[in-house]
C-alpha positions as CSV (number, residue, x, y, z in Angstrom):
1,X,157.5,42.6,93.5
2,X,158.5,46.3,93.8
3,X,155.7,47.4,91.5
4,X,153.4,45.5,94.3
5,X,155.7,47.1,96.8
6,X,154.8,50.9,95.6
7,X,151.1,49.9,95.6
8,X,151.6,49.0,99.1
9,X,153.2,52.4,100.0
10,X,150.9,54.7,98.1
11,X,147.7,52.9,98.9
12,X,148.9,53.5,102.8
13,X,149.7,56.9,101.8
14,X,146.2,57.8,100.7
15,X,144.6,57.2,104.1
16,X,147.7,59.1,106.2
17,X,147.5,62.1,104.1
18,X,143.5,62.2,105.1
19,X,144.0,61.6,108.4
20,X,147.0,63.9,108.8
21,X,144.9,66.8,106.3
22,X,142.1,66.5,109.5
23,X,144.6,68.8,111.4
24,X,145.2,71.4,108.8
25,X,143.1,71.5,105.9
26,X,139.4,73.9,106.2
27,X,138.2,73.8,102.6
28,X,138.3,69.9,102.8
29,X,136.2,70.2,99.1
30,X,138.8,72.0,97.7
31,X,141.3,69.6,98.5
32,X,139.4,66.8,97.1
33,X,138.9,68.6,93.8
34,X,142.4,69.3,93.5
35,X,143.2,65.7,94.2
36,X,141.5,64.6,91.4
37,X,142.6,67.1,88.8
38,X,145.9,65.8,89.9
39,X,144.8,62.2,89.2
40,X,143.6,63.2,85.6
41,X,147.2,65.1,84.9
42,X,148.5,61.6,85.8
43,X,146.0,59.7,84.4
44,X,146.7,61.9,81.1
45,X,150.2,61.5,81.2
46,X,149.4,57.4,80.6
47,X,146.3,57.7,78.2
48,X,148.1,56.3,75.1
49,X,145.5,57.7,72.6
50,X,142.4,59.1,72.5
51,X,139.3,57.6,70.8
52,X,135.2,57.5,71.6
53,X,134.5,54.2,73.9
54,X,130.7,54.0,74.6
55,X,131.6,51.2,77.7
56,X,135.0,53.4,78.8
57,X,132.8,56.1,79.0
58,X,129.9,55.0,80.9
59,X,132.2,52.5,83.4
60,X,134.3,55.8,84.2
61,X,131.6,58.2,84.6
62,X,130.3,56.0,87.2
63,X,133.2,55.0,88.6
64,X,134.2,58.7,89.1
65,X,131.2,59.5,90.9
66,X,131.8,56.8,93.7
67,X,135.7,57.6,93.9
68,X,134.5,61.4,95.1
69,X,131.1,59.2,97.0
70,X,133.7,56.9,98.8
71,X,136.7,59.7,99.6
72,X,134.1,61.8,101.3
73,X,133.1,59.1,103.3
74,X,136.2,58.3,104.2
75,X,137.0,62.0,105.2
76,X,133.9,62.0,107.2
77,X,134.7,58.2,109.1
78,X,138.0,58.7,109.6
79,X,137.4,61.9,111.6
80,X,134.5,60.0,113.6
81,X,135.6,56.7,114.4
82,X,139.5,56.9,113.5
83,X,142.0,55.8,110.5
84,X,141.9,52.2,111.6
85,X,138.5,51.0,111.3
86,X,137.4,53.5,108.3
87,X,140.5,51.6,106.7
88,X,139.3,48.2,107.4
89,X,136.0,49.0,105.9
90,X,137.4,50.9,103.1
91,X,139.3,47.2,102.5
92,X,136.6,45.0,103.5
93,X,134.7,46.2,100.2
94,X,136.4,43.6,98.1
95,X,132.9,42.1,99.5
96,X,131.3,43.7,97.0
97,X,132.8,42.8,93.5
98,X,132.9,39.2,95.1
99,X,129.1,39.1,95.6
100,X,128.2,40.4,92.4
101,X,130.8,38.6,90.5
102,X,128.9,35.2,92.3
103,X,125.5,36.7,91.3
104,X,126.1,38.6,88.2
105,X,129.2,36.7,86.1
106,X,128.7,33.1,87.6
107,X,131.7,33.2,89.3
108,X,131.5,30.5,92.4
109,X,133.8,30.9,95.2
110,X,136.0,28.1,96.4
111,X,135.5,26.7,100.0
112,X,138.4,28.8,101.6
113,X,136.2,31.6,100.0
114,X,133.2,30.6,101.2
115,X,134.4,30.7,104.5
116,X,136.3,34.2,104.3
117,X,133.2,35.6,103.3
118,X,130.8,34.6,106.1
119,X,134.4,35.1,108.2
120,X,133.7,38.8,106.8
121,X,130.5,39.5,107.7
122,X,130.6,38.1,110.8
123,X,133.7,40.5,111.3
124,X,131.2,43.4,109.5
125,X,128.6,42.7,112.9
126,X,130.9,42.8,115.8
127,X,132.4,46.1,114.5
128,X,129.2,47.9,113.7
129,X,128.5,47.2,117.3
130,X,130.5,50.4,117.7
131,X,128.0,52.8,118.8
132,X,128.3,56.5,118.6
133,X,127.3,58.9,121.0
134,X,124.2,59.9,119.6
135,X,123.6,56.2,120.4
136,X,123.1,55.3,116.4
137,X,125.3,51.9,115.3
138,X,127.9,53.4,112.4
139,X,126.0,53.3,109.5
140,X,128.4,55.8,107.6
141,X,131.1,52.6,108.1
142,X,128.9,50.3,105.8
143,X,128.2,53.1,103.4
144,X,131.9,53.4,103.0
145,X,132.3,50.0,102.4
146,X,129.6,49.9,99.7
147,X,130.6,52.8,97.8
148,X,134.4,51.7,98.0
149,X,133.3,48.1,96.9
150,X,131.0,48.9,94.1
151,X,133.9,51.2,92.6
152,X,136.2,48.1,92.9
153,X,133.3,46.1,91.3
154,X,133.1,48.9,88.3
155,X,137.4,47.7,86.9
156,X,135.3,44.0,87.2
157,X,132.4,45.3,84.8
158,X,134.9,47.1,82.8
159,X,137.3,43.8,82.4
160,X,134.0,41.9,81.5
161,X,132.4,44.4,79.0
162,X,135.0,46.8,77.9
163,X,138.2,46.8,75.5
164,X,141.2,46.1,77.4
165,X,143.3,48.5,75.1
166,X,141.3,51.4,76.7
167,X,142.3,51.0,79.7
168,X,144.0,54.4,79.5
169,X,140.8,55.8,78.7
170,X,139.2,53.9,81.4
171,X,140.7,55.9,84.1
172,X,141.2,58.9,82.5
173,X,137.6,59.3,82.5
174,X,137.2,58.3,85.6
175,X,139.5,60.3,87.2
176,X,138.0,63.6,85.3
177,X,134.4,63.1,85.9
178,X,135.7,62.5,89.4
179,X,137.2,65.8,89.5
180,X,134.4,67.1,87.4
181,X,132.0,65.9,90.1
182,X,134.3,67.4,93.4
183,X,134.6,70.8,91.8
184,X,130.2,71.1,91.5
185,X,130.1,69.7,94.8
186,X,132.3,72.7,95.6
187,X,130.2,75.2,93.8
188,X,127.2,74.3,95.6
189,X,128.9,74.4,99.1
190,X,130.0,77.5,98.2
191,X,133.8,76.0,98.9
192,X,136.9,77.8,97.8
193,X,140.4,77.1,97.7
194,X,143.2,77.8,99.7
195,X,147.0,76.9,99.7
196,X,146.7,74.3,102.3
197,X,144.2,72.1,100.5
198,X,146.5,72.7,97.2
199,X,149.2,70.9,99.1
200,X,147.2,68.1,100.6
201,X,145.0,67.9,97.6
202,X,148.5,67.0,95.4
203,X,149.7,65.3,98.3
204,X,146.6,63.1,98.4
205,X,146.5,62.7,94.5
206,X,149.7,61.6,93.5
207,X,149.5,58.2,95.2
208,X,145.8,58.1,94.9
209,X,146.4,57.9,91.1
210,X,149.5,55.3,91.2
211,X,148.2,52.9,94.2
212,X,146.0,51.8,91.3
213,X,148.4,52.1,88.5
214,X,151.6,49.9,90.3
215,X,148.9,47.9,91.1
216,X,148.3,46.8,87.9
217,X,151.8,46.7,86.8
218,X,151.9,44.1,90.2
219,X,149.3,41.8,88.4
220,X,151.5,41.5,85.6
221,X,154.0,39.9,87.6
222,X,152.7,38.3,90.5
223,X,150.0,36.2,90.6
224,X,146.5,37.6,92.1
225,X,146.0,35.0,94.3
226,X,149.5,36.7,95.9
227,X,149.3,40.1,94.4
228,X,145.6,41.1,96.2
229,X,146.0,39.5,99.8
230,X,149.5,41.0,100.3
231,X,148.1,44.2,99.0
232,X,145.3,44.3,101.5
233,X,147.0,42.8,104.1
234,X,150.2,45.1,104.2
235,X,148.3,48.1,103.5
236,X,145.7,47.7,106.3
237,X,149.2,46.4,109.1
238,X,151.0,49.8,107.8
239,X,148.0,52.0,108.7
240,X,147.5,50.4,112.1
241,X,151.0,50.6,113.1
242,X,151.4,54.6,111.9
243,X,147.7,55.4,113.6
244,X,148.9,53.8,116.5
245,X,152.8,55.7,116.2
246,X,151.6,59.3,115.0
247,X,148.2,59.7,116.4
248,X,148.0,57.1,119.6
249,X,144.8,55.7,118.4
250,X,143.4,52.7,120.6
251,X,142.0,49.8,119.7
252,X,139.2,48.4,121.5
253,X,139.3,44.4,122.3
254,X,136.2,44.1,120.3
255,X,137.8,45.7,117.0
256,X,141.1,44.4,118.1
257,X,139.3,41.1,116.7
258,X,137.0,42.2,114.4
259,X,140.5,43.5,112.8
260,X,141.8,40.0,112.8
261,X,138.9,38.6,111.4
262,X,138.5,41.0,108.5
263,X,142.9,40.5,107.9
264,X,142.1,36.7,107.9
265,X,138.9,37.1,105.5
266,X,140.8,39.0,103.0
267,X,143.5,36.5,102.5
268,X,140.6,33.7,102.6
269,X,138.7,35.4,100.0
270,X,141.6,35.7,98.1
271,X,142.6,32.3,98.0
């Protein structure tokens, strides 16, 4: 349970160090690129050995690429419509590995399921009712939630395809191509770096990097069926409460329960 605990902590950690990085941080691609050279020191620092992994390598390559797709668009939503709902949506891509998992692998849902998931997207509708000033419904929000999802669905492909030894390997790959992929994002915005975006980019990384591992150390000792909705759940009731304590966010009566309805889809979909 603490293992779950720290996943908890560090996966609420990774959206407050965004948000609070909005004040501070200029070179926000500098930042990201030193957040995941600091997941690949971690990463390293748990890759028992080192050996060539056709599936590792492809699953991680791709997975890297949408961890620096879905961070940026996180950065991006959380400056334009807040911590709250880009966290719900960030969350609400468990959708995603669901879907394909029922398409793809065979995997049915149960009726509790069922009903979490059209509880979902029903939840998914009255929020992207939010419109911006420009007048355009929040698109960004359900690119956020695809690109978060499909990287979720990726550790699915990989538990399906790959060697569960190489798990090490797994991430380690994906966190380096990640970083790989930040720093020529960098290069081609002409982006440097300064020593704010080294702090927040370390800040961010650290429990970037370990929200996944104690996860998994979690799933060793608590059942999924547990482990996942309290991890969702928990994460997504910690953010509110700080985004409504540090920043005075406000939630609007119509996300107020489109928030309620995504919190009761996750533990649905989880049952």
């Amino acid at each position: 349970m603490l293992d779950l605990i720290a996943a908890v902590l560090c996966s609420t950690a990774v959206s407050l160090v965004m948000r609070w990085s909005e004040d501070h941080v200029t070179q926000t691609g500098g930042m990201l690129a030193v957040n995941y050279l600091t997941c690949t020191l971690c990463a390293l620092c748990f890759c028992p050995a080192f050996s060539w992994d056709g599936t590792s390598f492809l699953c991680g390559l791709t997975m890297g690429a949408l961890l620096v797709t879905g961070l940026i668009l996180l950065q991006y939503n959380i400056r334009r419509h807040g911590v709250i709902l880009s966290s719900l949506y960030t969350r609400l891509g468990i959708l995603v590995p669901i879907i394909c998992s029922i398409v793809l692998f065979q995997e049915m849902p149960h009726g509790m399921q069922w009903i979490g998931i059209f509880l979902a997207l029903g939840s998914i509708c009255l929020c992207s009712r939010h419109v911006s000033e420009n007048g355009r419904i929040g698109i960004s929000l359900l690119l956020l939630l695809l690109a978060n999802g499909t990287c979720d669905m990726m550790n699915k492909v990989f538990e399906v395809f790959g060697d569960p030894h190489q798990n090490g390997l797994f991430l380690l790959i994906a966190f380096a191509s990640a970083a790989l992929f930040s720093l020529l994002r960098m290069g081609l915005h002409r982006g440097g770096i300064d020593p704010k975006s080294v702090f927040f980019g370390i800040g961010l990384g650290i429990p970037n990097y370990f929200s996944s591992r104690f996860l998994l150390y979690a799933l060793q000792e608590v059942p999924a069926v547990i482990a996942y909705p309290t991890y969702s759940v928990v994460t997504i009731a910690l953010i509110t409460l700080a985004a409504l304590v540090l920043w005075k966010e406000r939630i609007r009566r119509q996300n107020a329960i489109a928030m309620a309805g995504i919190v009761c889809a996750i533990v649905l979909m989880n049952l």
